[in-house]
C-alpha positions in Angstrom: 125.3 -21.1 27.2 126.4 -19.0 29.7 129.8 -19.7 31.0 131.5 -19.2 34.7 135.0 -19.3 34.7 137.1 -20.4 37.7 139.3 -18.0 39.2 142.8 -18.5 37.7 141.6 -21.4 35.5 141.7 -20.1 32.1 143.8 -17.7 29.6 142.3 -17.2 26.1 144.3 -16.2 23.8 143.8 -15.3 20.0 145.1 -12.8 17.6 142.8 -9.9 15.9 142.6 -9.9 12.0 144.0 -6.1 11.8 147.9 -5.7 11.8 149.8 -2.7 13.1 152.6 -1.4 10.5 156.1 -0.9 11.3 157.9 1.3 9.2 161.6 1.5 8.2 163.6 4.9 9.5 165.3 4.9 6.2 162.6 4.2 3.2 160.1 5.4 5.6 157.8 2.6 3.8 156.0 0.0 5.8 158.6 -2.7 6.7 156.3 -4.7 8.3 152.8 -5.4 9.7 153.2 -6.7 13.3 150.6 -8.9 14.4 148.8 -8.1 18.0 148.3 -11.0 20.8 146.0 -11.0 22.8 145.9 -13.1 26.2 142.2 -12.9 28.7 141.8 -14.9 31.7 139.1 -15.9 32.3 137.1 -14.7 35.6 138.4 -11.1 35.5 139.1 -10.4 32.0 142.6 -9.3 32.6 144.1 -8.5 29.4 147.6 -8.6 28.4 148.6 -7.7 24.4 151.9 -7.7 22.4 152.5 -6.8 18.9 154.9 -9.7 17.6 156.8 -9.8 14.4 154.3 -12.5 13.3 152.9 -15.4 13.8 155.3 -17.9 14.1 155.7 -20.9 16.4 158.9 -18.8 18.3 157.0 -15.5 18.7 154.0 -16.9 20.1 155.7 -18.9 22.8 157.7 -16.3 23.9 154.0 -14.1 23.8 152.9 -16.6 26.1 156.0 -16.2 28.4 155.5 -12.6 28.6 152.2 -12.5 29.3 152.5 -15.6 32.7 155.1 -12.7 33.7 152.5 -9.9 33.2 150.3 -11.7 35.1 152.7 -12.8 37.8 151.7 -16.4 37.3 149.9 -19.4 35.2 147.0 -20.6 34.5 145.9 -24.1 34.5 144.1 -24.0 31.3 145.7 -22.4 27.7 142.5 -21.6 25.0 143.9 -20.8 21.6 142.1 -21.1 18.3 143.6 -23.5 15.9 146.1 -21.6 14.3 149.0 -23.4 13.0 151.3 -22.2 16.1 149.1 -24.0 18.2 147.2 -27.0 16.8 148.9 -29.4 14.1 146.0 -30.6 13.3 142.2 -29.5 14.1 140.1 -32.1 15.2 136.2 -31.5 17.2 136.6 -34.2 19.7 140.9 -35.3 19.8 143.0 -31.7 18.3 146.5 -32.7 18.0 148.5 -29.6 19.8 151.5 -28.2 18.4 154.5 -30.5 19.7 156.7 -27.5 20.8 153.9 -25.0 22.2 152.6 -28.3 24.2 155.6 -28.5 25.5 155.8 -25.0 26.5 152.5 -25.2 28.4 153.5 -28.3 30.5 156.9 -26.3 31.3 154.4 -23.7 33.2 152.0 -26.7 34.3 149.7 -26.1 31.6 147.7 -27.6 29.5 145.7 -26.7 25.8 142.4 -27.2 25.3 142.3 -25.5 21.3 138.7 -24.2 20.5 136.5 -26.4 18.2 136.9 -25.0 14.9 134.4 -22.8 13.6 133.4 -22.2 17.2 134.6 -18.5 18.5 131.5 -18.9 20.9 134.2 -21.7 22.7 136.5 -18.4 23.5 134.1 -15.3 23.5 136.7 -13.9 26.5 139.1 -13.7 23.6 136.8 -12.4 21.3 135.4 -9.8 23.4 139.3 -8.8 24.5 140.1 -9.2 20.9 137.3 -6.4 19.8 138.2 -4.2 22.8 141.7 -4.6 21.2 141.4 -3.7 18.0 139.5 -0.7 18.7 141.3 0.5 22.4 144.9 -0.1 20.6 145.0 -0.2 16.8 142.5 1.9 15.6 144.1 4.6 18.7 147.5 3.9 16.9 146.5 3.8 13.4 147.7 7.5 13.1 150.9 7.4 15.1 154.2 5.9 12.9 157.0 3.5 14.9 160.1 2.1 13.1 160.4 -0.4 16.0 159.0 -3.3 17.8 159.8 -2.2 20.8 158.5 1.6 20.9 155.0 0.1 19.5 154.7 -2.2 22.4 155.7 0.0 25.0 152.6 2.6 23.2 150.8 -0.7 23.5 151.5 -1.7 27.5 150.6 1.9 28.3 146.8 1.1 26.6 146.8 -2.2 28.0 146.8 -0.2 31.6 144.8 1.9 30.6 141.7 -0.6 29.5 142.6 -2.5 32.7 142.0 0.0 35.0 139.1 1.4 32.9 136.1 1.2 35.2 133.4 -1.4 33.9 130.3 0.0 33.1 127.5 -2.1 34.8 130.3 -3.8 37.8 132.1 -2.1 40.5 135.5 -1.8 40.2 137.5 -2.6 36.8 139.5 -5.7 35.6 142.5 -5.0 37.2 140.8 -4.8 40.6 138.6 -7.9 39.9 142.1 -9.7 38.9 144.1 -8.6 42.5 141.2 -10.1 43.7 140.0 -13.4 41.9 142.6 -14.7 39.5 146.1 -13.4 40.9 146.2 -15.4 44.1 144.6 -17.9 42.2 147.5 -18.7 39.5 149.9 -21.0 40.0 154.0 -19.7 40.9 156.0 -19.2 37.8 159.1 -21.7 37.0 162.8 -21.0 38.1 163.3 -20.7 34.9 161.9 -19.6 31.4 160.7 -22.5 28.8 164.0 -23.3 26.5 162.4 -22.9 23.5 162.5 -25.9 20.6 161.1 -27.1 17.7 159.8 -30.9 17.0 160.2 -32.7 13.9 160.2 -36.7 13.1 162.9 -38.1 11.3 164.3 -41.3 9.9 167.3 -42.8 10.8 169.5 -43.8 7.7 171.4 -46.4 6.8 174.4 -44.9 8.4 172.8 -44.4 11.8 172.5 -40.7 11.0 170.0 -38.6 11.3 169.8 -34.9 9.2 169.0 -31.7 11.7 169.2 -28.6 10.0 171.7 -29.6 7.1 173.7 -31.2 9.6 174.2 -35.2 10.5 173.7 -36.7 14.3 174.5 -40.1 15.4 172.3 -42.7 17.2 172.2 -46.4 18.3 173.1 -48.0 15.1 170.1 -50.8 15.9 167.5 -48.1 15.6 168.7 -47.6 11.8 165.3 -47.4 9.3 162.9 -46.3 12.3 161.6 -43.4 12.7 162.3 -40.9 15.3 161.2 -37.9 17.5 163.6 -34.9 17.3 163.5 -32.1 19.6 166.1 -28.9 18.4 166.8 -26.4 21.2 169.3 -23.7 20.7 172.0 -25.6 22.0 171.0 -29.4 21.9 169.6 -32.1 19.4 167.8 -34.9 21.3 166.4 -37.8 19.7 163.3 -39.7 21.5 162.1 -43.8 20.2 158.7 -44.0 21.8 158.9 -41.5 24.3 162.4 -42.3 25.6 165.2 -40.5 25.0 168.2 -42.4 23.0 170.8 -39.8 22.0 171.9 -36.1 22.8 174.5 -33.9 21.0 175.5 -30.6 21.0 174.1 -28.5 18.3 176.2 -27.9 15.3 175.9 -24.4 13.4 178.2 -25.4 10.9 176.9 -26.7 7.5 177.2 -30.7 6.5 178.8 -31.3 9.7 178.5 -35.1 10.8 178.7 -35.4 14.9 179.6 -39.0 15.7 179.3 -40.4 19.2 181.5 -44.1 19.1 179.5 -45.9 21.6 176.5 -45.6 18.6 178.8 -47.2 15.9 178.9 -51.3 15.4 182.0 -52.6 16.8 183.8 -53.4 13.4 183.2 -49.2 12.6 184.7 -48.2 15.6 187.6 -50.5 15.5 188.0 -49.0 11.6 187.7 -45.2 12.9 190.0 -46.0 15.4 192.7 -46.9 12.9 194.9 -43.9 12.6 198.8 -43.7 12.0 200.0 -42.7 15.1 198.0 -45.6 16.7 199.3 -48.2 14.1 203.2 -46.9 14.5 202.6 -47.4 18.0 201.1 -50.9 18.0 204.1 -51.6 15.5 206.7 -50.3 17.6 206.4 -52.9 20.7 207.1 -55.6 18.3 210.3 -54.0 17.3 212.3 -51.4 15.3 212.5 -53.1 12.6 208.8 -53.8 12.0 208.0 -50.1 13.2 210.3 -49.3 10.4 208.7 -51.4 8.0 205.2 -49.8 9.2 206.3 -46.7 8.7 207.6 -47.2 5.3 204.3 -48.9 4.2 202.3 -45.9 5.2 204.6 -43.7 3.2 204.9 -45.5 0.4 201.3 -44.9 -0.3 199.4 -41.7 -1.3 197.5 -41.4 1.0 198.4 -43.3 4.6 194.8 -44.9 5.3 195.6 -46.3 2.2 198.1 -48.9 3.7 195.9 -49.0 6.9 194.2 -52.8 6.1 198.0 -54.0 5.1 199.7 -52.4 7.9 197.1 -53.7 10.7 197.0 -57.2 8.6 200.4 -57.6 8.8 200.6 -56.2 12.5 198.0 -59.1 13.3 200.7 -61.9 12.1 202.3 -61.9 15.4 199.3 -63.7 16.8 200.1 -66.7 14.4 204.0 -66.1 13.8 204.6 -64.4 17.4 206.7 -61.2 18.1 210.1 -62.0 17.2 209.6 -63.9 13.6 207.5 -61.0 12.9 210.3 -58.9 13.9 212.8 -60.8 11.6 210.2 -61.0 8.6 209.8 -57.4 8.5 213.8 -57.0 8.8 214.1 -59.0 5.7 211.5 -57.3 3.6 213.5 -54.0 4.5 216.3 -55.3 3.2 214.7 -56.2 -0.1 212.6 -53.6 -0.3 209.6 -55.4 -0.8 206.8 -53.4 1.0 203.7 -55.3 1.3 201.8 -57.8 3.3 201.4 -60.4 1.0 205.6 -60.2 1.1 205.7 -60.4 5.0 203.5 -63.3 5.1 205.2 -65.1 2.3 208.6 -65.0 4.1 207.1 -66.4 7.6 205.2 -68.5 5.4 208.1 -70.3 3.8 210.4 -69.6 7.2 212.9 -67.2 5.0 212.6 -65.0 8.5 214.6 -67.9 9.8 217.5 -67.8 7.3 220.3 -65.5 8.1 220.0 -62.2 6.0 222.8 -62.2 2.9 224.8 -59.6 2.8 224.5 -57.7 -0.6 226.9 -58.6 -3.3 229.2 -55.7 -4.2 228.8 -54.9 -7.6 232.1 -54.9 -9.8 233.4 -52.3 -11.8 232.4 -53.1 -15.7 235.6 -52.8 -18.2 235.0 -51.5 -21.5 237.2 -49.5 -23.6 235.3 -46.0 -23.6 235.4 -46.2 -19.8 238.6 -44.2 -18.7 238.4 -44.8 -15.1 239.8 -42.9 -12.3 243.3 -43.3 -13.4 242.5 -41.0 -16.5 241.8 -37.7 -14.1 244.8 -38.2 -12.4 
């Protein structure tokens, strides 16, 4: 079937099966074998090609960028084959688009329409641009050596020119004169600004309301613990969708086994307990008094480690709501004085109304007499 194509409508894009090789400056042995994209539009068969590290999900957006800037605008329509970059999973009739390159294209007003697979005939502009590729750039490089990405493609832009201002053979003119004429005014205006690349990934929420991002652990509501969310990592965010809608946002952590805790996601009874710190707790104690800031103090202390005495120190805080400030004041006075430093004690005195009672003074202890004790008189 013979196909017209639209001016502006279309971009094909595919990658050719022979590699380029990079060498190292220093082994001079092949480093690596960059792979070459290729982008056609449709009407004109304007070409634009890259050579890319490889051909992973990051490299082949960024193609895509470069090529929308090449061409000084986009396309409605992207055409790739179903590589793994592009398509997560192949289908004839429904193809399931990669998450992140989707999101790409509707960044630039897009969309993907993959090829069926097994069906090159569904981009034969990328084939054909793909053959005059492989033999107008790589098989014209394959005797020239480059240790860097960026010498090879700027070998490659000046061939690129080169075939698009290459007369056609049985047309007038050549595709970049068929392209200032049909597909440039055609595309549509680039964005403001460039797509900010990142990756999708599902993920569900644990027990603890966390989620784990790249060895890393983000909040979010706790009600939407056990379900299963959409996660979209940028280079500076982590944003976590529930059916399209967006629930949480942190900043992204580089650090390893870092947990990033947002408050308003925690139950009520966690964020009461994270709020329990000593500083807060001496500070609740002190406007019942000195002496029960005292007695605070000395319960935190007194323990290895101060969250330790955090449940007895806020239980015993919370006995002014049945005892009021001032017996609370006296209780904790009298378990200073007998050094008893526990809730259990300061309960048992209001209990029993000992915080009442007028504190003792200490007995003195007396001087015990026994013959092998000389006393003072024997220095003199």
């Amino acid at each position: 079937m013979r196909q017209d194509h639209k001016a502006g409508e279309k971009m094909f894009v595919d990658f050719p099966g022979l590699t380029i090789p990079v060498y190292d400056e220093a082994t001079l042995g092949v480093a690596f074998r960059a792979e070459l994209f290729v982008a056609v539009l449709g009407a004109s068969s304007y070409l634009y090609a890259e050579a890319l590290a490889n051909q992973e999900l990051v490299h082949w957006c960024h193609a895509h960028e470069n090529a929308f800037e090449h061409f000084g605008g986009c396309p409605e329509v992207l055409v790739p084959d179903n590589l793994r970059s592009a398509v997560s999973k192949s289908h004839r009739y429904e193809p399931d688009p990669n998450a992140t390159y989707q999101e790409m294209a509707e960044h630039y007003g897009c969309v993907v329409i993959p090829a069926r697979p097994y069906k090159p005939r569904d981009k034969a502009k990328a084939e054909s641009g793909v053959q005059l590729a492989e033999r107008w750039i790589i098989m014209r490089l394959r005797h020239e050596r480059f240790t860097s990405l960026g010498a090879l493609n700027t070998r490659i832009g000046e061939l690129v020119e080169i075939i698009n201002h290459r007369p056609f053979k049985k047309l007038a003119g050549s595709r970049a004169s068929v392209f200032a004429e049909i597909d440039q005014p055609a595309l549509r205006p680039l964005p403001a600004t460039r797509y900010d690349f990142a990756t999708w990934k599902k993920a569900k929420v644990s027990l603890d309301y966390h989620l784990a991002v790249e060895r890393n652990f983000y909040s979010v509501p706790y009600h939407l613990v056990g379900q299963v969310l959409d996660v979209r990592v940028s280079a500076n965010v982590v944003e976590f969708f529930s059916k399209n809608r967006r629930v949480a946002s942190h900043k992204r952590s580089y650090a390893k086994g870092i947990a990033v805790t947002e408050p308003a996601h925690m139950p009520s009874s966690h964020r009461r307990h994270a709020e329990w710190t000593p500083s807060r707790i001496m500070n609740w104690a002190n406007k019942t008094g000195p002496a029960t800031e005292a007695f605070i103090e000395t319960l935190l202390t007194s323990r290895p480690h101060p969250e330790q005495g955090f449940r007895s120190a806020v239980g015993v805080l919370r006995l002014e709501k049945k005892y009021g400030p001032e017996r609370l004041e006296a209780a904790c006075a009298r378990a200073l004085a007998i050094r008893s430093f526990s809730y259990k004690s300061v309960a048992s005195i209001l209990q029993h109304g000992l915080d009442k009672q007028p504190l003792a003074p200490a007995p003195r202890r007396a001087n015990p007499t026994h013959p092998n004790i000389r006393g003072a008189n024997y220095y003199q």
